[in-house]
C-alpha positions in Angstrom: 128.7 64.8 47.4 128.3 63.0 44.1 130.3 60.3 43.0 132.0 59.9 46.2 131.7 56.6 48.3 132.7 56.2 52.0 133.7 53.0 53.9 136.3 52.3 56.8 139.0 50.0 56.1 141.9 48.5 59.3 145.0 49.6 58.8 147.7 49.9 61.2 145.6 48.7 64.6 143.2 51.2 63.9 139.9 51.8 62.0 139.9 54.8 59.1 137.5 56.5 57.3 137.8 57.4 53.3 136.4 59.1 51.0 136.9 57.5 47.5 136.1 58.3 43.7 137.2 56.8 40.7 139.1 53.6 39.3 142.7 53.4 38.2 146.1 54.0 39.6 145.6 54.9 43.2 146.0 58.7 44.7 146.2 59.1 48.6 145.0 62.8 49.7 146.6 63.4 53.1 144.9 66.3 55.1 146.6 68.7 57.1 145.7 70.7 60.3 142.9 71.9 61.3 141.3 69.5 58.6 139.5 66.7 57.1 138.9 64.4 53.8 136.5 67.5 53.0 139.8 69.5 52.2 140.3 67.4 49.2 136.6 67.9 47.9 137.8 69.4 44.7 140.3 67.1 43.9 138.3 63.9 44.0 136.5 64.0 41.4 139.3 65.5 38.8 141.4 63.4 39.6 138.4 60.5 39.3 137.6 61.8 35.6 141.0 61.9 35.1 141.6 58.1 35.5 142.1 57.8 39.0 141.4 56.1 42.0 141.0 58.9 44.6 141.2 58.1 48.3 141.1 60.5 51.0 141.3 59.3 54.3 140.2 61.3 57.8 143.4 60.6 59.1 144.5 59.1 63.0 142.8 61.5 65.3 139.9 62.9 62.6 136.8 62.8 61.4 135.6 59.1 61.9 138.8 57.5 62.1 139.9 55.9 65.3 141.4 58.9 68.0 143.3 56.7 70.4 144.1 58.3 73.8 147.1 58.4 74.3 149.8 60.9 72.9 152.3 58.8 71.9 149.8 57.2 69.3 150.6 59.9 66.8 153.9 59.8 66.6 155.0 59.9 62.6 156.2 56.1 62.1 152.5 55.5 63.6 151.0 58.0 61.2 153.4 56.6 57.9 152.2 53.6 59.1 148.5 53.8 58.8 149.1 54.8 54.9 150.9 52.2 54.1 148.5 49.7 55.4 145.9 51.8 53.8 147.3 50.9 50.5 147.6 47.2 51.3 143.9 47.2 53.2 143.3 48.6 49.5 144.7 45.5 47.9 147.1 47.9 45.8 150.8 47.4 45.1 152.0 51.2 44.4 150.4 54.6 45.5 151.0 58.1 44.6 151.2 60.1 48.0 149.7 63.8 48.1 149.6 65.8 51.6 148.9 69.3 52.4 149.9 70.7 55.8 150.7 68.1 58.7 150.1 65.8 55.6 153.2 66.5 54.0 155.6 65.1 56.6 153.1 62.3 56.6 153.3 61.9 52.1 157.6 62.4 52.5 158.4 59.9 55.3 156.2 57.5 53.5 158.4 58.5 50.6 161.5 57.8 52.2 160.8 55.0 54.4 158.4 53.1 51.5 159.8 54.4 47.9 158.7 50.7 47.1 154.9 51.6 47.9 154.9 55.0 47.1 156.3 55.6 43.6 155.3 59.3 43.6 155.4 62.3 46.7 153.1 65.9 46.3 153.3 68.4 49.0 151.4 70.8 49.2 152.1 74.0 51.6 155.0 72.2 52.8 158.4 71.6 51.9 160.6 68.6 52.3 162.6 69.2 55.5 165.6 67.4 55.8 167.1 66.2 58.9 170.6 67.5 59.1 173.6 65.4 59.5 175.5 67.6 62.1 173.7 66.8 65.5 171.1 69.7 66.1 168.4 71.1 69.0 165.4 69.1 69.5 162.6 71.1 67.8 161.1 72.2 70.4 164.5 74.0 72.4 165.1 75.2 68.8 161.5 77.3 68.4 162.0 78.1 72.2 165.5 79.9 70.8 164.3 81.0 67.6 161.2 83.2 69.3 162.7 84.2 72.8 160.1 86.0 75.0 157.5 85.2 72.5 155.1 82.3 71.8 155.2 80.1 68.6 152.6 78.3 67.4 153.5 74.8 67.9 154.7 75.6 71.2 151.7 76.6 72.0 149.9 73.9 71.1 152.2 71.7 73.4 150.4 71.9 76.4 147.4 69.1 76.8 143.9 70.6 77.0 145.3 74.4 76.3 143.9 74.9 72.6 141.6 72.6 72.9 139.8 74.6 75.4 140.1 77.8 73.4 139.1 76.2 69.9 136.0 74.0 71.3 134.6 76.9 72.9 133.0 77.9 69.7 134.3 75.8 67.2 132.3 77.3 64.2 133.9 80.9 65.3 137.3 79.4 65.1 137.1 77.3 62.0 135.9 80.5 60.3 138.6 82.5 62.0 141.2 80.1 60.9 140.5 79.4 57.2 139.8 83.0 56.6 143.2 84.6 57.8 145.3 81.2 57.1 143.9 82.1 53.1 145.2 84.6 50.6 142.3 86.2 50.9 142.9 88.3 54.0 145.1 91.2 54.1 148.4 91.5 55.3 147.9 93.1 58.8 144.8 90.3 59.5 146.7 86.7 58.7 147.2 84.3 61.1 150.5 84.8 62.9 152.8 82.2 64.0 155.2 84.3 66.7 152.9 85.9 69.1 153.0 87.4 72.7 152.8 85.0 75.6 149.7 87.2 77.0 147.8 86.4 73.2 146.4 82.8 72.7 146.4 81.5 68.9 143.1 83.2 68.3 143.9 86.4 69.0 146.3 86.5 66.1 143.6 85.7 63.9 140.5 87.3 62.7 136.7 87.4 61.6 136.1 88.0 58.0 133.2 90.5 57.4 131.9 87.9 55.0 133.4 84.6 53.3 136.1 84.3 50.7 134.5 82.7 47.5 136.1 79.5 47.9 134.4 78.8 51.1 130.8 78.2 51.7 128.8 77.6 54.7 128.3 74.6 54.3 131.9 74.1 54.3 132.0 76.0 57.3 129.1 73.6 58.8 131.1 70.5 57.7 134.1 71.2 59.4 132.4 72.7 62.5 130.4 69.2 62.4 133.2 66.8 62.8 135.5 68.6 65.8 132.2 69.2 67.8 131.3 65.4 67.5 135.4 64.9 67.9 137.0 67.5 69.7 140.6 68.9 68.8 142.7 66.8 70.8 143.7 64.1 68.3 144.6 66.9 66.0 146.6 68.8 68.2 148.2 65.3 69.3 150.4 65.4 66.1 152.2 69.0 67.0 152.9 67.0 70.7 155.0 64.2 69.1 157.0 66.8 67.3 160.3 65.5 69.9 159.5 62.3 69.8 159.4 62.4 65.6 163.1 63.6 66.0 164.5 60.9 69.1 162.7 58.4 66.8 164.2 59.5 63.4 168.1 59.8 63.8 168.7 56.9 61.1 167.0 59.9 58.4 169.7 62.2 59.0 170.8 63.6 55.4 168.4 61.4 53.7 167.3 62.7 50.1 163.4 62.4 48.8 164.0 60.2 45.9 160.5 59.1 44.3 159.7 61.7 41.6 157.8 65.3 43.9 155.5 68.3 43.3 155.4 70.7 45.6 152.7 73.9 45.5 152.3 76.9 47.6 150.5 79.8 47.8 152.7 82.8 48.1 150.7 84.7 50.6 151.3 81.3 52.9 152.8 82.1 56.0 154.4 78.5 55.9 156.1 79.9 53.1 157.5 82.4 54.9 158.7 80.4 57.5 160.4 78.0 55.4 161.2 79.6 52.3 164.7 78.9 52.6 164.1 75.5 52.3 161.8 75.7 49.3 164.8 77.6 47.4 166.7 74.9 48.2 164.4 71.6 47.7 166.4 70.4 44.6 169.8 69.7 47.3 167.1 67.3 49.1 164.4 66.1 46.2 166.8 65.1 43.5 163.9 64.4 41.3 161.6 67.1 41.9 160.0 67.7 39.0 158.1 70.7 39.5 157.9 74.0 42.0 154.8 76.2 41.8 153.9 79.0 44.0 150.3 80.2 43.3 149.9 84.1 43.2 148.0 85.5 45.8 146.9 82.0 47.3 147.1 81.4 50.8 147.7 78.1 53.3 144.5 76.2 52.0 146.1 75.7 48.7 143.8 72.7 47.1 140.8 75.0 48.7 141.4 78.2 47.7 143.2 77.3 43.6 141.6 74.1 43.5 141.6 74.2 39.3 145.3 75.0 39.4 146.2 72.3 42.0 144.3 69.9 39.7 145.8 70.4 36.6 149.3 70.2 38.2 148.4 67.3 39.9 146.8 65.4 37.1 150.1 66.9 34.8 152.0 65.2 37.3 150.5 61.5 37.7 150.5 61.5 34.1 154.1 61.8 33.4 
């Protein structure tokens, strides 16, 4: 794409990929599942022309960034980590933080463990999710109690080998099966669902468009497809199968507050949303200096994809405060 550079930089033990555009004060893009530094296409070179120094990264497990083995690699202090040494590997002081999807838990624990490093936190898709002080179930028991006889999602992506095997059968089927009925775009009775049988797998739930929404191309397709047939899904999937071992490692976050100044955007139609719509009417108890809460009409799960003009201009409305 024009005006975007690439070049790998060590951080953390490990070797990542960026994407890059622009000079000024540095912007970290986080992706999000099932994703890549692509996601953040649009938003490179706004925020570039804006003033900005633009990285993306392919995150731990992605693209052509390092996918260590083992499952325990992609823990979230090990993910946190690799931004943070992504802004030193940059030779940068202060970063603002965006992430979308898996990326926001990634952009608020570097928030709340680095508020030194990372003077400003955007989330996209998802909200901040505070740890609560009274001692709770481990996330997984707790989705185990919350669906019953049913499957959830992240359950279902616990088990090693399981979605990778469906996905990488024919991963350009499932990458357009995914993005259309995560988006807004799809109607009701054919997005993605989150609480399905135990007789469905993940794909079932979601469906072929007849043709592509207008914010996805082909070639967007063929991108994506490209990188998890070269890398395979099981990196990705790697984050959902630390979710217990975020929580034994976290205890000392219990009732912490997101303090650096916040954006979050959604798309209403997001089935994240729905899922945790409580806790986006309730941010401001959490994010005491959240300074704005925007949830797009009609927009779906790929947020900065699917409204990318919107998510610029509250983006570069935000940095420039």
């Amino acid at each position: 794409m024009t005006g975007i550079s690439h070049r790998f930089v060590e951080t953390n033990g490990i070797r990542m990929h960026i994407a890059e555009q622009g000079e000024g004060p540095l912007v970290i893009l986080c992706h999000g599942f099932p994703e890549s530094w692509y996601s953040w296409r649009h938003q490179l070179a706004a925020l570039a022309e804006a003033g900005y120094h633009a990285v993306a990264p392919d995150q731990r497990g992605y693209g052509q960034t390092d996918r260590p083995e083992p499952i325990e690699a992609y823990h979230m202090l090990e993910l946190s980590a690799d931004i943070a040494g992504l802004v030193n590997a940059l030779g940068e002081e202060k970063a603002v933080i965006v992430g979308h999807d898996w990326g926001a838990p990634v952009a608020w624990h570097c928030g709340l463990l680095r508020p030194d490093l990372f003077h400003g936190v955007g989330l996209l898709s998802v909200p901040y999710l505070p740890r609560p002080w009274k001692d709770a179930l481990r996330p997984t028991d707790l989705m185990r109690a919350m669906v019953g006889e049913k499957e959830f999602y992240m359950l279902y992506f616990q088990e090693p080998g399981k979605a990778e095997a469906e996905f990488e059968t024919d991963i350009r089927t499932a990458m357009r099966m995914l993005l259309y009925s995560g988006s807004g775009d799809a109607p009701p009775e054919k997005r993605w669902r989150a609480i399905f049988d135990k007789s469905e797998t993940l794909l079932d739930t979601c469906f072929m468009p007849d043709a592509l929404p207008p914010w996805l191309t082909e070639e967007d397709i063929d991108f994506f497809a490209n990188e998890f047939e070269r890398t395979g899904f099981r990196g990705p999937l790697n984050w959902y199968r630390n979710i217990d071992r975020n929580w034994d490692l976290t205890p000392f976050l219990r009732g912490a507050k997101l303090c650096p100044p916040t954006l979050f955007v959604a798309g209403e139609e997001d089935g994240v949303v729905t899922l945790y719509r409580n806790d986006i009417d309730h941010m401001e108890e959490s994010v005491p200096n959240l300074w704005k809460k925007v949830l797009l009409p009609d927009a779906g799960h790929w947020i900065q994809q699917e409204r990318p003009e919107e998510v610029n201009a509250l983006l570069i409305e935000f940095l420039n405060r």
